[in-house]
mmCIF file as Biopython writes it, N, C-alpha, C and O atoms, coordinates in Angstrom:
data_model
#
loop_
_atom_site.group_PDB
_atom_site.id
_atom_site.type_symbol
_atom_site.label_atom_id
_atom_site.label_alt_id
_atom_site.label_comp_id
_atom_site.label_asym_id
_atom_site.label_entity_id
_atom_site.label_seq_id
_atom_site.pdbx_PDB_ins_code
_atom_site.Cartn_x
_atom_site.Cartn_y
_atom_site.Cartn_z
_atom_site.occupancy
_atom_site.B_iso_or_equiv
_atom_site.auth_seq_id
_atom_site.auth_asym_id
_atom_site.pdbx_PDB_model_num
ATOM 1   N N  . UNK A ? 1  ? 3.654  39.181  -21.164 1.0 0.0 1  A 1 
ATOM 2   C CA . UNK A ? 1  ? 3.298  37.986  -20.441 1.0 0.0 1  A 1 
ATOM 3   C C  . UNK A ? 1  ? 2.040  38.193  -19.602 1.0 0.0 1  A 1 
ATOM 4   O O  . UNK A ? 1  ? 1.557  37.205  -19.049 1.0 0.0 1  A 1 
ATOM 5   N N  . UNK A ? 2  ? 1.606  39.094  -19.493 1.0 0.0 2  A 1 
ATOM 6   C CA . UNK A ? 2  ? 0.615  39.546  -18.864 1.0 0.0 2  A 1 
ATOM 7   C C  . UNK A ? 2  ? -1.155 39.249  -19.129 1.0 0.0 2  A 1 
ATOM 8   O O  . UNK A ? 2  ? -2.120 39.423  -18.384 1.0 0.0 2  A 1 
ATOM 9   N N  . UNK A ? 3  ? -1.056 38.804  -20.335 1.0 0.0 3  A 1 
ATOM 10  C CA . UNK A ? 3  ? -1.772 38.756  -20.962 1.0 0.0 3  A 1 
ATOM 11  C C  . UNK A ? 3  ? -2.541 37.171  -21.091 1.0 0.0 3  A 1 
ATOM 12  O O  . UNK A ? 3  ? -3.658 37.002  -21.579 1.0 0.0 3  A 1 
ATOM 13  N N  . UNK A ? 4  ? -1.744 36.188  -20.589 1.0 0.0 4  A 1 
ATOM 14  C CA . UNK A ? 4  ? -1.699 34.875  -20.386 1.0 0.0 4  A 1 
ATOM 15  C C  . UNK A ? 4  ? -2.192 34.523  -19.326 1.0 0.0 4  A 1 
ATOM 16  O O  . UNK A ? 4  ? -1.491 34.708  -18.331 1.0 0.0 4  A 1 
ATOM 17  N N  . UNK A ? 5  ? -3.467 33.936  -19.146 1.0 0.0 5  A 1 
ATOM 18  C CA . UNK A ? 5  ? -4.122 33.784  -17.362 1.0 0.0 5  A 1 
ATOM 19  C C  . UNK A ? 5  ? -3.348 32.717  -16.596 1.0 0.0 5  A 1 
ATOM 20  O O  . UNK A ? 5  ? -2.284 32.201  -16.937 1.0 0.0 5  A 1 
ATOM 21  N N  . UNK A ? 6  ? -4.183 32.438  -15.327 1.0 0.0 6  A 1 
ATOM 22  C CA . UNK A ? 6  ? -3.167 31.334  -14.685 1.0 0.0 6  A 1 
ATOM 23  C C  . UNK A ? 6  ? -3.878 30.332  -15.085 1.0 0.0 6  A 1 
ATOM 24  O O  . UNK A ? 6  ? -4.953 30.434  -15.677 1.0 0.0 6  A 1 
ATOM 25  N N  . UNK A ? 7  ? -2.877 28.494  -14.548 1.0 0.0 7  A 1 
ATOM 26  C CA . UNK A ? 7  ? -3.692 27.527  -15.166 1.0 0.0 7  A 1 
ATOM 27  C C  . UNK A ? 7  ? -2.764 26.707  -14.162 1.0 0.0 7  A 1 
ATOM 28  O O  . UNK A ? 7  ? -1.726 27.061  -13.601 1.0 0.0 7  A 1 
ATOM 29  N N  . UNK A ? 8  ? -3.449 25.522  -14.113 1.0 0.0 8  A 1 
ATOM 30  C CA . UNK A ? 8  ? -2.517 23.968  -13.532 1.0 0.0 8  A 1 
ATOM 31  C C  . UNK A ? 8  ? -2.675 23.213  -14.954 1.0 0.0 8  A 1 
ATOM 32  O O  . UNK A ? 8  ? -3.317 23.393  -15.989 1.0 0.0 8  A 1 
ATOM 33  N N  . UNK A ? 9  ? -1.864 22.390  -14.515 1.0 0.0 9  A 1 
ATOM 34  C CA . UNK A ? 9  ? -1.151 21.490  -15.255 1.0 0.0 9  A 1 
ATOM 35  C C  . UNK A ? 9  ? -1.541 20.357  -14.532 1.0 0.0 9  A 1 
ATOM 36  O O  . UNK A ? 9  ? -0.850 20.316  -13.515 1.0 0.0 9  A 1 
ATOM 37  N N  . UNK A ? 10 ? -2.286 19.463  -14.577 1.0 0.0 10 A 1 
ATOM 38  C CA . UNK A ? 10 ? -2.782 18.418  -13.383 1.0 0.0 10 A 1 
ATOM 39  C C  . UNK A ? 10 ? -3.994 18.959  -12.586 1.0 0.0 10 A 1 
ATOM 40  O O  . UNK A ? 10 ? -4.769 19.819  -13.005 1.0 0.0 10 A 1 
ATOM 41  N N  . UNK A ? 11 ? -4.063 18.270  -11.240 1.0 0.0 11 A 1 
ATOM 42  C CA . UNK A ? 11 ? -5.530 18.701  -10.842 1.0 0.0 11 A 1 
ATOM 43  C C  . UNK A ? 11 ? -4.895 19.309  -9.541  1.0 0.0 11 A 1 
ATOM 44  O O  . UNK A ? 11 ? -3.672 19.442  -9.505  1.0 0.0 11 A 1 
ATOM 45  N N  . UNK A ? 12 ? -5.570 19.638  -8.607  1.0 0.0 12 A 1 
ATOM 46  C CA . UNK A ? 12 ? -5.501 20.954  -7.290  1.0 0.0 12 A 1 
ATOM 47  C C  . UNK A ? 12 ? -4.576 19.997  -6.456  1.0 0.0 12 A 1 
ATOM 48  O O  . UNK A ? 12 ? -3.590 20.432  -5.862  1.0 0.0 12 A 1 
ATOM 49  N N  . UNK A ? 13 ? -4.873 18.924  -6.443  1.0 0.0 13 A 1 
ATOM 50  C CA . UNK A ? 13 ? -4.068 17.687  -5.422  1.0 0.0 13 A 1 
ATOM 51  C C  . UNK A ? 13 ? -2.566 17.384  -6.319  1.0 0.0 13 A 1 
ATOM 52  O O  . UNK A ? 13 ? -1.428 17.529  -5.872  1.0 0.0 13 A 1 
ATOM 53  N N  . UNK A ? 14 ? -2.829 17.072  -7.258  1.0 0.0 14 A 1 
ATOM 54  C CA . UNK A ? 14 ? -1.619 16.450  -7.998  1.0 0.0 14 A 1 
ATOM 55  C C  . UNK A ? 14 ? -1.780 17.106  -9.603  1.0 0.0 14 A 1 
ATOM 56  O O  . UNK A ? 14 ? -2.490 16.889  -10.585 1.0 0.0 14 A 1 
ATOM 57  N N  . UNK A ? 15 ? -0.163 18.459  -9.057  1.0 0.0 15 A 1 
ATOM 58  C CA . UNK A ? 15 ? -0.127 19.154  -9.938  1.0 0.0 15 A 1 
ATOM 59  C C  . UNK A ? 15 ? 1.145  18.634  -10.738 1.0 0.0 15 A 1 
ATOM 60  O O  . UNK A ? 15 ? 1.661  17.592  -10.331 1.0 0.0 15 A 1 
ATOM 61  N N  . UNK A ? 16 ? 1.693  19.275  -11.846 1.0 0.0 16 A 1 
ATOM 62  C CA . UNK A ? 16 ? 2.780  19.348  -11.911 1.0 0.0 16 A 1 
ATOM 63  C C  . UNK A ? 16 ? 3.452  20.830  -12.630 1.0 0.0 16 A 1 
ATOM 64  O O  . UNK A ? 16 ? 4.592  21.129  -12.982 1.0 0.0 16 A 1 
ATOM 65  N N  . UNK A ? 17 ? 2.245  21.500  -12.644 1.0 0.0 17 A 1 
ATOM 66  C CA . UNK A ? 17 ? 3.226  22.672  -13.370 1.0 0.0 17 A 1 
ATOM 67  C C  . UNK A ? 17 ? 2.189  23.934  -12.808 1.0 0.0 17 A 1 
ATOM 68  O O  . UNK A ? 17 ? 1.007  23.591  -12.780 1.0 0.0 17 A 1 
ATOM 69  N N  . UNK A ? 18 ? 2.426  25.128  -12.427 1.0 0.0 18 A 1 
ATOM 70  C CA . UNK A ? 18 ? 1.612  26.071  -12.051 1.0 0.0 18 A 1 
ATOM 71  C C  . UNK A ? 18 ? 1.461  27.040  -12.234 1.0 0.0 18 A 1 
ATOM 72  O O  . UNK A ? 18 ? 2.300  27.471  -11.443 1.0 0.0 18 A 1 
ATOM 73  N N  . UNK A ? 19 ? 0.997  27.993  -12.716 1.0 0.0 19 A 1 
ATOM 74  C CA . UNK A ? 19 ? 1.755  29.339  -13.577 1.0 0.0 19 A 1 
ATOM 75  C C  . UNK A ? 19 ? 0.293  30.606  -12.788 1.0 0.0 19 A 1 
ATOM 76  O O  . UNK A ? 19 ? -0.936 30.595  -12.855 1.0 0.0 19 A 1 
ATOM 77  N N  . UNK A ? 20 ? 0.791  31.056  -12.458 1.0 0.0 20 A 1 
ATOM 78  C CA . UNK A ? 20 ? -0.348 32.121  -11.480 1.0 0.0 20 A 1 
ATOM 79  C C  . UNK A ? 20 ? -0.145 33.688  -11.774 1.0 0.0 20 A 1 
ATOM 80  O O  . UNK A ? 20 ? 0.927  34.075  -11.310 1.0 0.0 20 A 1 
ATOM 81  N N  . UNK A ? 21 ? -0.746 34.506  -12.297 1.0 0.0 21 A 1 
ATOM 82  C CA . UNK A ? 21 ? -0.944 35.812  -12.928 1.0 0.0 21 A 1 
ATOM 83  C C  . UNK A ? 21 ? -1.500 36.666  -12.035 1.0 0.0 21 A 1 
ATOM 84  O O  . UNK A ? 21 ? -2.693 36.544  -12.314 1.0 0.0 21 A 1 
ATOM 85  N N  . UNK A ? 22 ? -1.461 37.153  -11.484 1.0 0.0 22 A 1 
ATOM 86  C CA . UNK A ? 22 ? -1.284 38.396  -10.751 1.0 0.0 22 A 1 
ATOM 87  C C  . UNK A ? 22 ? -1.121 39.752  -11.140 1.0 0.0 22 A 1 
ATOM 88  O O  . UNK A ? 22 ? -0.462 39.923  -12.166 1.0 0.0 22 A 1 
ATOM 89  N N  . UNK A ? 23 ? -1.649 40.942  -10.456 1.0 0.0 23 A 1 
ATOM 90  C CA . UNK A ? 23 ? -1.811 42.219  -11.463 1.0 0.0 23 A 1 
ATOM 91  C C  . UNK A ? 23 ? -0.045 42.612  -10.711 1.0 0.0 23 A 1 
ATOM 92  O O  . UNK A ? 23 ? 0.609  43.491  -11.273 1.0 0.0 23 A 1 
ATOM 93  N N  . UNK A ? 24 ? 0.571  41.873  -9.445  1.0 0.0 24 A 1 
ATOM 94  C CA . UNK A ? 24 ? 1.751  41.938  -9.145  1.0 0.0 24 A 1 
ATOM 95  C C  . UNK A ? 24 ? 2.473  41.407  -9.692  1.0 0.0 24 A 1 
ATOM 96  O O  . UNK A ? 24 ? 3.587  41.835  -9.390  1.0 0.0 24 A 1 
ATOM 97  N N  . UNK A ? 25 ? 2.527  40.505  -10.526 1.0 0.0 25 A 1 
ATOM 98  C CA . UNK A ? 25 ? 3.408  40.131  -11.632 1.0 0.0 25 A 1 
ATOM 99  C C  . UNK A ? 25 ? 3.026  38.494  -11.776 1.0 0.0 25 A 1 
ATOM 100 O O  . UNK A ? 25 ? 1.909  38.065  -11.485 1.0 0.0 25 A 1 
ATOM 101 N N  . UNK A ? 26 ? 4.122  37.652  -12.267 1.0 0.0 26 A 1 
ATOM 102 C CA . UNK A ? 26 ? 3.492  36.064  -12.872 1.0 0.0 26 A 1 
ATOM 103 C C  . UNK A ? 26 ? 4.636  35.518  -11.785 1.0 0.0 26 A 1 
ATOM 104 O O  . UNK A ? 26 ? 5.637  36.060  -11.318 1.0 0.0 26 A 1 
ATOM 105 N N  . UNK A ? 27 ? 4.058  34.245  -11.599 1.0 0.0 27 A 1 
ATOM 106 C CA . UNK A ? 27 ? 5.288  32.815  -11.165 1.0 0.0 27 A 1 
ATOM 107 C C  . UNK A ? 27 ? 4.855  31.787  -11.807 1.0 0.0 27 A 1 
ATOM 108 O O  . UNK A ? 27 ? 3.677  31.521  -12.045 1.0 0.0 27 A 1 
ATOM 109 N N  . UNK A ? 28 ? 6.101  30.990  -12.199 1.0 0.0 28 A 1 
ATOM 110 C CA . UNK A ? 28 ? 6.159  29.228  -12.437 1.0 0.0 28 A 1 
ATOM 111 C C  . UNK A ? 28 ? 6.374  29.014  -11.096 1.0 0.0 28 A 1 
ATOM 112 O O  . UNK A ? 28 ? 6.995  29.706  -10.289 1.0 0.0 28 A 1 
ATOM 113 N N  . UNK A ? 29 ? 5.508  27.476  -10.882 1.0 0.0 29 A 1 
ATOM 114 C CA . UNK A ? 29 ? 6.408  26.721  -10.520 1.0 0.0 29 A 1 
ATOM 115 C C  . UNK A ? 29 ? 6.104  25.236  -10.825 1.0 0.0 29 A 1 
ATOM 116 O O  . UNK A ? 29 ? 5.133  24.928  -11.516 1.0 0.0 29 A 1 
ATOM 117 N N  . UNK A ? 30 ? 7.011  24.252  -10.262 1.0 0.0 30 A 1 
ATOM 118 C CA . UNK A ? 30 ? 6.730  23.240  -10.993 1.0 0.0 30 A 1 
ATOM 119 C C  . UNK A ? 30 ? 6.834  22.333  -9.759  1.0 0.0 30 A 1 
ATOM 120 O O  . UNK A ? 30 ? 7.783  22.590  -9.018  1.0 0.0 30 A 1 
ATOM 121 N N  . UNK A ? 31 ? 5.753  20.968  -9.280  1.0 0.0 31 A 1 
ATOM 122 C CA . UNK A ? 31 ? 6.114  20.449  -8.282  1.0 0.0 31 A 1 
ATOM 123 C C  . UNK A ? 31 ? 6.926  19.114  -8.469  1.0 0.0 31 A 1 
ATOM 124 O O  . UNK A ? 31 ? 6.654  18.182  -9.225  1.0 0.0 31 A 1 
ATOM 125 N N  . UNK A ? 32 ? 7.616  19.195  -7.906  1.0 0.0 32 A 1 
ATOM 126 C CA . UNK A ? 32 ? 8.563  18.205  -7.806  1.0 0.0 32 A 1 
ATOM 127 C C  . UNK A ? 32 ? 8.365  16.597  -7.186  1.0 0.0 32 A 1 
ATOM 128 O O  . UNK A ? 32 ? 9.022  15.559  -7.265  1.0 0.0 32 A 1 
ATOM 129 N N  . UNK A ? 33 ? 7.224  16.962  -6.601  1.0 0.0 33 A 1 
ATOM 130 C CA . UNK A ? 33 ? 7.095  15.532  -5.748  1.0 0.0 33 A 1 
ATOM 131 C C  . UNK A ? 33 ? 6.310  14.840  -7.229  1.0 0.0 33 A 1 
ATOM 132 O O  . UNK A ? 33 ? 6.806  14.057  -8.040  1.0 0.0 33 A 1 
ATOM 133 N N  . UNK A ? 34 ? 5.209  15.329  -7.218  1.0 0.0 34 A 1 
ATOM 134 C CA . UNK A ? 34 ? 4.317  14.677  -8.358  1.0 0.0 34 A 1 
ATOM 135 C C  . UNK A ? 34 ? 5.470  14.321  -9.863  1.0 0.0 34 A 1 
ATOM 136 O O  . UNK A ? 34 ? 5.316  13.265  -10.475 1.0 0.0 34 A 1 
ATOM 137 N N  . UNK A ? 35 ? 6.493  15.271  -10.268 1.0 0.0 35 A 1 
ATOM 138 C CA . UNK A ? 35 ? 6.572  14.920  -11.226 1.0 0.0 35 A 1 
ATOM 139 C C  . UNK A ? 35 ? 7.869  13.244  -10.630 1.0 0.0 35 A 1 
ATOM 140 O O  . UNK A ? 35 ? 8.024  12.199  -11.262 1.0 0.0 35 A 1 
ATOM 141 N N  . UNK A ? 36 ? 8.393  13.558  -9.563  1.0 0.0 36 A 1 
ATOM 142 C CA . UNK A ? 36 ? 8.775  11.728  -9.297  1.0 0.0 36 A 1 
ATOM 143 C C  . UNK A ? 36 ? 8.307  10.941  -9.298  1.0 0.0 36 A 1 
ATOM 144 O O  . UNK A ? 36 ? 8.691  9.895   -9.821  1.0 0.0 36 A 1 
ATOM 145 N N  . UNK A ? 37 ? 6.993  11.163  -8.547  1.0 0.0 37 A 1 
ATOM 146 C CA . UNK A ? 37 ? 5.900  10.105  -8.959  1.0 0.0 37 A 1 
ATOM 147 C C  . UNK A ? 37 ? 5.522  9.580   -10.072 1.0 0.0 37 A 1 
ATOM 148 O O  . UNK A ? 37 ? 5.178  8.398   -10.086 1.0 0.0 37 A 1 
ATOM 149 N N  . UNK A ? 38 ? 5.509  10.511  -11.467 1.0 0.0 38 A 1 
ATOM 150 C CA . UNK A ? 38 ? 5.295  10.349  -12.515 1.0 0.0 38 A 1 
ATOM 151 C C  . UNK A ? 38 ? 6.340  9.470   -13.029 1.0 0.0 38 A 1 
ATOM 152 O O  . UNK A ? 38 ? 6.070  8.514   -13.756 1.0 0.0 38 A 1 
ATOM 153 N N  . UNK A ? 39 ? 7.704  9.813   -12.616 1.0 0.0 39 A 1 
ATOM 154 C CA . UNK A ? 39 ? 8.670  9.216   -13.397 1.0 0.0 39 A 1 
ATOM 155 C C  . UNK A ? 39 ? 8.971  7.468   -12.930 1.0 0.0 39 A 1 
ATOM 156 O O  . UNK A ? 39 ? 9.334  6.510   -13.612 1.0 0.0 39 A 1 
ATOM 157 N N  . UNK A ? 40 ? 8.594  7.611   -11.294 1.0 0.0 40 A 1 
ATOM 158 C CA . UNK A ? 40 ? 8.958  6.252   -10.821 1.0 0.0 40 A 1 
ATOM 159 C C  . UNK A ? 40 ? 7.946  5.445   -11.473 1.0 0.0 40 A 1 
ATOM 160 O O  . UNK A ? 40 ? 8.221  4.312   -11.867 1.0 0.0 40 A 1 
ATOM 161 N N  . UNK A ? 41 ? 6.572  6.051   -11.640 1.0 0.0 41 A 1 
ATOM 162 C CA . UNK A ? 41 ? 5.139  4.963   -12.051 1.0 0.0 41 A 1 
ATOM 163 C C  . UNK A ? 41 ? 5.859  4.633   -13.937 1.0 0.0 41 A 1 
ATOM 164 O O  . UNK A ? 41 ? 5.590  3.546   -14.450 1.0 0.0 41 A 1 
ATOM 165 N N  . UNK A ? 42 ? 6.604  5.538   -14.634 1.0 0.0 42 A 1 
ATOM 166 C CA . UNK A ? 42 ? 6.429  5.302   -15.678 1.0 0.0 42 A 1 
ATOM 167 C C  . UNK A ? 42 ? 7.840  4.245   -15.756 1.0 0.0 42 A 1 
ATOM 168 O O  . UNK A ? 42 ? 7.906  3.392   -16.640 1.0 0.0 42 A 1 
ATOM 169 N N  . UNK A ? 43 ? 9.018  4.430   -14.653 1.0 0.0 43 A 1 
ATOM 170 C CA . UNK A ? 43 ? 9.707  3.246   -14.957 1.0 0.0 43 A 1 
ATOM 171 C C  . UNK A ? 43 ? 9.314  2.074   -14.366 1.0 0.0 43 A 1 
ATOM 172 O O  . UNK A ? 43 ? 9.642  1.018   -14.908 1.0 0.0 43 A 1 
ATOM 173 N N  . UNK A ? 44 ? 8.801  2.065   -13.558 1.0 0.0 44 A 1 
ATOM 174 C CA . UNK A ? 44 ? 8.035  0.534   -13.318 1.0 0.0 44 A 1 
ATOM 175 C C  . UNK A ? 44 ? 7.038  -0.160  -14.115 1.0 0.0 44 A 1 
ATOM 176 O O  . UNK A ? 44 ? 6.946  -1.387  -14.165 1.0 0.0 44 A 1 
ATOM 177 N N  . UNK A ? 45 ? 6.469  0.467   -14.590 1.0 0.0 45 A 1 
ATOM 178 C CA . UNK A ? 45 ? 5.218  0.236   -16.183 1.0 0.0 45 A 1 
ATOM 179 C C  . UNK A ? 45 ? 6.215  -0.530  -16.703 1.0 0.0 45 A 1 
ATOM 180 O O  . UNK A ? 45 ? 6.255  -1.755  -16.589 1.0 0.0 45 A 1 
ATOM 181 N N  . UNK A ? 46 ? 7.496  0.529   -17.601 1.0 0.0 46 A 1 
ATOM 182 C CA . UNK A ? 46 ? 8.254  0.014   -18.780 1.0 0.0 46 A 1 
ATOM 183 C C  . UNK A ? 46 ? 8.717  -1.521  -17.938 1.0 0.0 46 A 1 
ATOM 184 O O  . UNK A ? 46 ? 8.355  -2.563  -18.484 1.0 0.0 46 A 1 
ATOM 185 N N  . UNK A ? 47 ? 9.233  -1.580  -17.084 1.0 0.0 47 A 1 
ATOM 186 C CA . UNK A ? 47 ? 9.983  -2.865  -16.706 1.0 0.0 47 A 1 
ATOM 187 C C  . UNK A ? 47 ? 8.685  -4.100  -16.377 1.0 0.0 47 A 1 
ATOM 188 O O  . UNK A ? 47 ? 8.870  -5.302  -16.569 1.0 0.0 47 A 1 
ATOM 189 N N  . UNK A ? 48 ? 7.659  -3.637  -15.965 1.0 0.0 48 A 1 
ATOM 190 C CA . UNK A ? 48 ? 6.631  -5.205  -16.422 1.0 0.0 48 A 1 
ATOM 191 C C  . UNK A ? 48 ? 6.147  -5.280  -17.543 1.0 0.0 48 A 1 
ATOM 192 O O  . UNK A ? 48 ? 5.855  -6.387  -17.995 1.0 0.0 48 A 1 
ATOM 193 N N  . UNK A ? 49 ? 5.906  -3.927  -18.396 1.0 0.0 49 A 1 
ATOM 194 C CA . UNK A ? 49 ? 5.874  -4.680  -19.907 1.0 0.0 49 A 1 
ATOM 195 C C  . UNK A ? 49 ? 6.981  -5.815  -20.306 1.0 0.0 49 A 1 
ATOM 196 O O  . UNK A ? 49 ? 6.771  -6.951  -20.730 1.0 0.0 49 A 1 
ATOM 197 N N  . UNK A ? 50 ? 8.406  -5.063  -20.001 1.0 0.0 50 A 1 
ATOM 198 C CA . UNK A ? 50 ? 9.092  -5.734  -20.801 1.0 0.0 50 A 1 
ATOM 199 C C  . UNK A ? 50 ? 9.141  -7.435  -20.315 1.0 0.0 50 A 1 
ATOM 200 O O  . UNK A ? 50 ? 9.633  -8.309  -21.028 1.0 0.0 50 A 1 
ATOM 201 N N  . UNK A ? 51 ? 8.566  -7.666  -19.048 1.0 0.0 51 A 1 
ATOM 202 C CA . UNK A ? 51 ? 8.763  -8.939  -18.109 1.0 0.0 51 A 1 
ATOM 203 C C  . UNK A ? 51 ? 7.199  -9.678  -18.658 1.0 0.0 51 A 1 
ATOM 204 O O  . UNK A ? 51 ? 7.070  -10.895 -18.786 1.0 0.0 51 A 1 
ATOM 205 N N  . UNK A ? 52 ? 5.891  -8.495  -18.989 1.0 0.0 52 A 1 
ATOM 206 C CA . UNK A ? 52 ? 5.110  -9.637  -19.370 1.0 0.0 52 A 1 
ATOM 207 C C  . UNK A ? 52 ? 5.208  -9.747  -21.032 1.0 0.0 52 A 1 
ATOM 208 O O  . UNK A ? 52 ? 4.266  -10.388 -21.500 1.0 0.0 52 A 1 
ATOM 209 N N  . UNK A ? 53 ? 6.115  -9.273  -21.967 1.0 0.0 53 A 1 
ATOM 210 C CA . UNK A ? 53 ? 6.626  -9.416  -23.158 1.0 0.0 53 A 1 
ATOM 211 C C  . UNK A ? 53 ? 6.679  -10.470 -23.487 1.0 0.0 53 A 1 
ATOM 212 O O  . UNK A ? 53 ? 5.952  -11.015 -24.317 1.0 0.0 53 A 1 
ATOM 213 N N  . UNK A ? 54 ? 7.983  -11.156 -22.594 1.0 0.0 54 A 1 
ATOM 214 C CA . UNK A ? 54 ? 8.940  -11.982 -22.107 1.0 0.0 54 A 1 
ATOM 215 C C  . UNK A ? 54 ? 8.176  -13.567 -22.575 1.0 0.0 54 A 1 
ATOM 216 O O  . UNK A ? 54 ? 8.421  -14.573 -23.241 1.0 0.0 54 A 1 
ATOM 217 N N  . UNK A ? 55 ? 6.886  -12.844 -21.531 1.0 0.0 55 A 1 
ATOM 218 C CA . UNK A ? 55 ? 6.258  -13.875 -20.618 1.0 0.0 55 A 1 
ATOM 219 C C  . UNK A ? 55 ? 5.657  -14.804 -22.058 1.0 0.0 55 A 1 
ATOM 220 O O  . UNK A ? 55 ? 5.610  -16.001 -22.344 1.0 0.0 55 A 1 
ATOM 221 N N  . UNK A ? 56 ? 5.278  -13.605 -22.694 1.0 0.0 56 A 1 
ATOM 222 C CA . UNK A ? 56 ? 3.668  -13.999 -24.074 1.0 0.0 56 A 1 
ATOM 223 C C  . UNK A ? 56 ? 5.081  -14.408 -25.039 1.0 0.0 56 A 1 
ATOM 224 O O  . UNK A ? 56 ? 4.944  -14.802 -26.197 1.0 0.0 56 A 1 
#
């Protein structure tokens, strides 16, 4: 695993996944706030499609 550099997943402000390499060893982590955000923006999307569906 060592061999794999670090990287984000998203940008420095709004991440969602983080993986950091170190000659002391590796960590995940994953942030939790952003990925709710993600999930609340994507169920509110689905529910005005389906309302301007409706609409047309």
């Amino acid at each position: 695993m060592s061999g794999i550099p670090s990287f984000i997943v998203g940008t420095d402000k709004f991440w969602l996944l983080r993986w950091d390499n170190t000659p002391q060893g590796f960590s995940v982590r994953f942030n939790f706030s952003s990925i709710l955000i993600l999930i609340i923006i994507v169920f509110f999307s689905g529910i005005l499609i389906s309302k301007l569906k409706r609409i047309i």
